[in-house]
C-alpha positions as CSV (number, residue, x, y, z in Angstrom):
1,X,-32.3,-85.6,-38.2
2,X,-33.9,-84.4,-35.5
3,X,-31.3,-84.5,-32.7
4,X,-28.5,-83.1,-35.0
5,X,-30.5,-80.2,-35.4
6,X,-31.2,-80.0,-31.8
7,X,-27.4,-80.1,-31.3
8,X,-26.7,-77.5,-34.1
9,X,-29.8,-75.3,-31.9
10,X,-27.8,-75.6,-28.6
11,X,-24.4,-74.0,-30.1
12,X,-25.8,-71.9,-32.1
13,X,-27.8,-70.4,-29.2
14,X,-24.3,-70.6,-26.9
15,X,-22.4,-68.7,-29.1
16,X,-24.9,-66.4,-29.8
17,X,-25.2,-66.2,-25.8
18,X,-21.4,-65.9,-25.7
19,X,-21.1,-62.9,-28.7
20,X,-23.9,-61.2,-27.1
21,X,-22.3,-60.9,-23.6
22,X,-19.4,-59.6,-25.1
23,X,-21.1,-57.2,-27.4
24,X,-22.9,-56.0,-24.2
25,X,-19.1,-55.8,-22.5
26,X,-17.7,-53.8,-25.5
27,X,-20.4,-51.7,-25.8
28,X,-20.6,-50.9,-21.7
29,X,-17.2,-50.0,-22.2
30,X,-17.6,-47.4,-25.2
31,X,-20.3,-46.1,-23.3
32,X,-18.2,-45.3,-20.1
33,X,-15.3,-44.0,-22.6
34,X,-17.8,-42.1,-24.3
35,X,-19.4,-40.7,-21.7
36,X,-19.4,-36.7,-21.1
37,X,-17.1,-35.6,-18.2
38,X,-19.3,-33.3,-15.6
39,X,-18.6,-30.0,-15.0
40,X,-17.3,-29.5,-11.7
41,X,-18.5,-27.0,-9.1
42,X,-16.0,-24.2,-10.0
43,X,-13.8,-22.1,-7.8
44,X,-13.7,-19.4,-8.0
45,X,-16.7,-18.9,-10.5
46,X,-15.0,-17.6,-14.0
47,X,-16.6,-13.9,-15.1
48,X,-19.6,-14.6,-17.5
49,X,-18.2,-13.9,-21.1
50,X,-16.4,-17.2,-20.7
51,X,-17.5,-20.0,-21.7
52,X,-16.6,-23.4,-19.6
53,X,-15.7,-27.1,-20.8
54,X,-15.7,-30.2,-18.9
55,X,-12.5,-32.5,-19.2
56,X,-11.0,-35.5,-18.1
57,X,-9.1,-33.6,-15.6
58,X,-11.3,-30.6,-14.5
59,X,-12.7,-27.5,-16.9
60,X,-11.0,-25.0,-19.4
61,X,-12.9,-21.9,-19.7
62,X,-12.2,-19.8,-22.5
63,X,-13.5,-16.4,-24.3
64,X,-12.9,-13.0,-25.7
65,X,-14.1,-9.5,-24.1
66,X,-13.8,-6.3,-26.0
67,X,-14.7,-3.0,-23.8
68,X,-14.8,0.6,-25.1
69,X,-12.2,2.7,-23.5
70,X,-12.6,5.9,-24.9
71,X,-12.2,8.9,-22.2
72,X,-9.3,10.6,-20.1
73,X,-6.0,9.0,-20.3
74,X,-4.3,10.2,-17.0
75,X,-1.3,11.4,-19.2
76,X,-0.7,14.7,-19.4
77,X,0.7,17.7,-21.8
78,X,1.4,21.2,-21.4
79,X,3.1,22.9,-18.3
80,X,2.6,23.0,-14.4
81,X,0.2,26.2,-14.8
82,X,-2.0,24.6,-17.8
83,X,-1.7,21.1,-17.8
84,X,-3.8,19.7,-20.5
85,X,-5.1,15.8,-19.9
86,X,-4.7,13.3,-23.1
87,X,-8.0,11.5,-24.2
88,X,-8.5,8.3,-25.8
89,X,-10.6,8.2,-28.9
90,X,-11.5,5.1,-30.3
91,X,-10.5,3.8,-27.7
92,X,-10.8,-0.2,-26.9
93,X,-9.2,-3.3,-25.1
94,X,-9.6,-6.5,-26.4
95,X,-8.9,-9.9,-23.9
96,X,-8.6,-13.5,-24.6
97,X,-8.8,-15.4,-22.1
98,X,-8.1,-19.1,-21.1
99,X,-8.6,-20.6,-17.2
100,X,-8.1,-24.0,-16.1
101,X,-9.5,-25.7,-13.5
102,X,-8.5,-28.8,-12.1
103,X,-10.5,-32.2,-10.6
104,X,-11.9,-30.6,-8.2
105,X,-13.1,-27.4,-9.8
106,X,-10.0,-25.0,-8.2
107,X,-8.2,-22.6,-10.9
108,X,-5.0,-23.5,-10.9
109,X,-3.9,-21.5,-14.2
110,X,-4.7,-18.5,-16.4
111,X,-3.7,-17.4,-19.5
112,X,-4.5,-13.7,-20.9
113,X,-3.8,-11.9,-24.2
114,X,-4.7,-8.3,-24.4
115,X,-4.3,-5.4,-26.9
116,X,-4.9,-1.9,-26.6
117,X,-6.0,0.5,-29.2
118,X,-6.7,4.3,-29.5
119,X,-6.1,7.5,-31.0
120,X,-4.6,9.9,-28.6
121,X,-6.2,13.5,-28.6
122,X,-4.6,16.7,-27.7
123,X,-8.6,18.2,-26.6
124,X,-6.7,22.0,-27.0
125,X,-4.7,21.6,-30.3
126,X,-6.6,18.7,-31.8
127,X,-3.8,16.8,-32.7
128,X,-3.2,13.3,-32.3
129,X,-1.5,10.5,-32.2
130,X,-2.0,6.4,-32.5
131,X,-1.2,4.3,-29.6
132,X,-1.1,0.1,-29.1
133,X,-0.3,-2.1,-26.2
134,X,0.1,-6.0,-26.6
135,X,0.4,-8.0,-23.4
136,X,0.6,-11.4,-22.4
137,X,-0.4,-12.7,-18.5
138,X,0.8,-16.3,-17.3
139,X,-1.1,-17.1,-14.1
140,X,-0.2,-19.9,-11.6
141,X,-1.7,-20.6,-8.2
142,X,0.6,-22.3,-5.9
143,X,-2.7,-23.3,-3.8
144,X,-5.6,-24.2,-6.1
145,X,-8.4,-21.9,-6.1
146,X,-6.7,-19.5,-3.9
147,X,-6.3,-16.3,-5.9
148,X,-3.3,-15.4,-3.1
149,X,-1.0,-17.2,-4.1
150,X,-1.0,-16.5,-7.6
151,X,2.8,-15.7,-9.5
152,X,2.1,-13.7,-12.5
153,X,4.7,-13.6,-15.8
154,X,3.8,-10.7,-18.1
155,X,5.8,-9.9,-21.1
156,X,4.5,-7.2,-23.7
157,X,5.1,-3.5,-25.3
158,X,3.1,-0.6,-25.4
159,X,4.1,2.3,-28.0
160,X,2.5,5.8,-28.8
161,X,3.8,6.8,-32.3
162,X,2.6,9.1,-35.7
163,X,1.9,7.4,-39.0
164,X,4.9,7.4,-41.9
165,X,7.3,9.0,-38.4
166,X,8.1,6.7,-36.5
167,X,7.7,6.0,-32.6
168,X,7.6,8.7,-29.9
169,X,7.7,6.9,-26.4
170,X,7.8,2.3,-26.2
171,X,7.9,0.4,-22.9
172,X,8.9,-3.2,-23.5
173,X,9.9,-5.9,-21.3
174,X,8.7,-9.1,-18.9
175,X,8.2,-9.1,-15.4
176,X,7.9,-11.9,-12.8
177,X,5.3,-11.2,-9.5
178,X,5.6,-13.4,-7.0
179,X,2.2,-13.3,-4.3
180,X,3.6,-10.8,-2.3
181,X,3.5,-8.1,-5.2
182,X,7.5,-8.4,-5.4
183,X,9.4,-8.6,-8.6
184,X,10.6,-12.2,-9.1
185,X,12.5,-11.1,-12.0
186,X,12.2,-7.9,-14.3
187,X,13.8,-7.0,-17.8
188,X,13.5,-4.3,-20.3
189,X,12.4,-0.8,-20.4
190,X,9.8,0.5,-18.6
191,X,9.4,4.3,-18.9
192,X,6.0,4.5,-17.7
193,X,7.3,3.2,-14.0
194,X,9.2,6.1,-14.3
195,X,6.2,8.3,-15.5
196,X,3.6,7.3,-12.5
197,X,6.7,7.7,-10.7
198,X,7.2,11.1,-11.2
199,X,10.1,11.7,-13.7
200,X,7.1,12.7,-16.4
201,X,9.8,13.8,-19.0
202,X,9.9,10.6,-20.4
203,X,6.9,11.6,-22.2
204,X,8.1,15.2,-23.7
205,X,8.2,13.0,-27.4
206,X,4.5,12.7,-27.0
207,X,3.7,16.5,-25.9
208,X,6.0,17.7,-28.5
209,X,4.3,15.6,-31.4
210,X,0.5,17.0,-30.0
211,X,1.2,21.0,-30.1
212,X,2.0,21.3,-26.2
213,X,5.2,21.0,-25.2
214,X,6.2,20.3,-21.6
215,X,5.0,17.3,-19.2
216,X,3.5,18.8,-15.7
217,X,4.5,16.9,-13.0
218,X,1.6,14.4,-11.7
219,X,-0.9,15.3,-8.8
């Protein structure tokens, strides 16, 4: 009896040698699977409200800012003479915000989604008017890391209108950057180009609509 169970001993402790080795190899693997990626080094450092991810592949930092944006609006009413500037009341911008990273901690891509609120004073009649701008920003660095090389894609529309009448002034459209500060590619219409660049009648809806008539030229 005695050597049979000897013999039984010997396997049993072989293939309990032989499923603990490859316990020890399955679970050696998990654990590298499982493991946490590390957080590279990243470049350039993304702004603080964001908050940053390690992947397999590099980071993704993501977050939302909203800032208060009440104050003068650099459009203005009225005439040459008496030019009256616009103010924003209520005034806020709200961003979300995504950045990649790659291996080696360089930002290779950014995505941004901002919208624009605010009630539009007239400071001398007190009228006012509502005004919202969506946008989106597509950010792609040619070099890694290198914010110089960056092409930009925007698409979005802005719009100043009244309540129950209907919109007084809309700039829509997308727009390709290329590094340079050249336009790629441009569509849609854009009458605040045409506002900063001087032809300020574009905005006479607006004026009319807040009690003061007239668009002063800028500067």
């Amino acid at each position: 009896m005695g050597t049979p169970d000897r013999h039984v001993t010997r396997i049993f402790r072989l293939l309990f040698a032989v499923s603990m080795s490859a316990w020890l190899a399955v679970v050696t693997a998990a654990s590298t699977v499982a493991a946490p990626p590390t957080l590279p080094t990243l470049n350039p450092p993304p702004p603080a409200f964001l908050t940053c991810k390690a992947t397999g592949g590099g980071a993704i930092c993501s977050g939302t800012q909203v800032v208060a944006t009440d104050g003068p609006t650099g459009l203005f009413c009225g005439t040459t003479a008496n030019p009256i500037e616009l103010l924003g009341v209520d005034a806020s911008s709200t961003a979300n915000v995504i950045r990649i990273y790659d291996a080696d901690g360089n930002f290779t891509r950014r995505l941004r989604r901002e919208q624009n609120v605010a009630t539009i004073l007239n400071p001398v009649t007190g009228l006012t008017v509502m005004t919202t701008q969506i946008a989106e920003f597509t950010s792609v660095f040619a070099t890694p890391g290198d914010l110089n090389t960056e092409t930009l894609r925007q698409r979005g529309v802005g719009k100043f209108y009244l309540p129950g009448a209907g919109v007084l002034f809309i700039d829509v459209g997308r727009a390709v950057i290329l590094p340079d500060g050249s336009y790629g590619a441009e569509s849609g219409q854009h009458p605040f180009d045409q506002y900063f660049g001087g032809d300020t009648s574009v905005f006479e809806r607006v004026c009319e609509a807040l009690g003061s008539p007239g668009t002063p030229p800028l500067g």
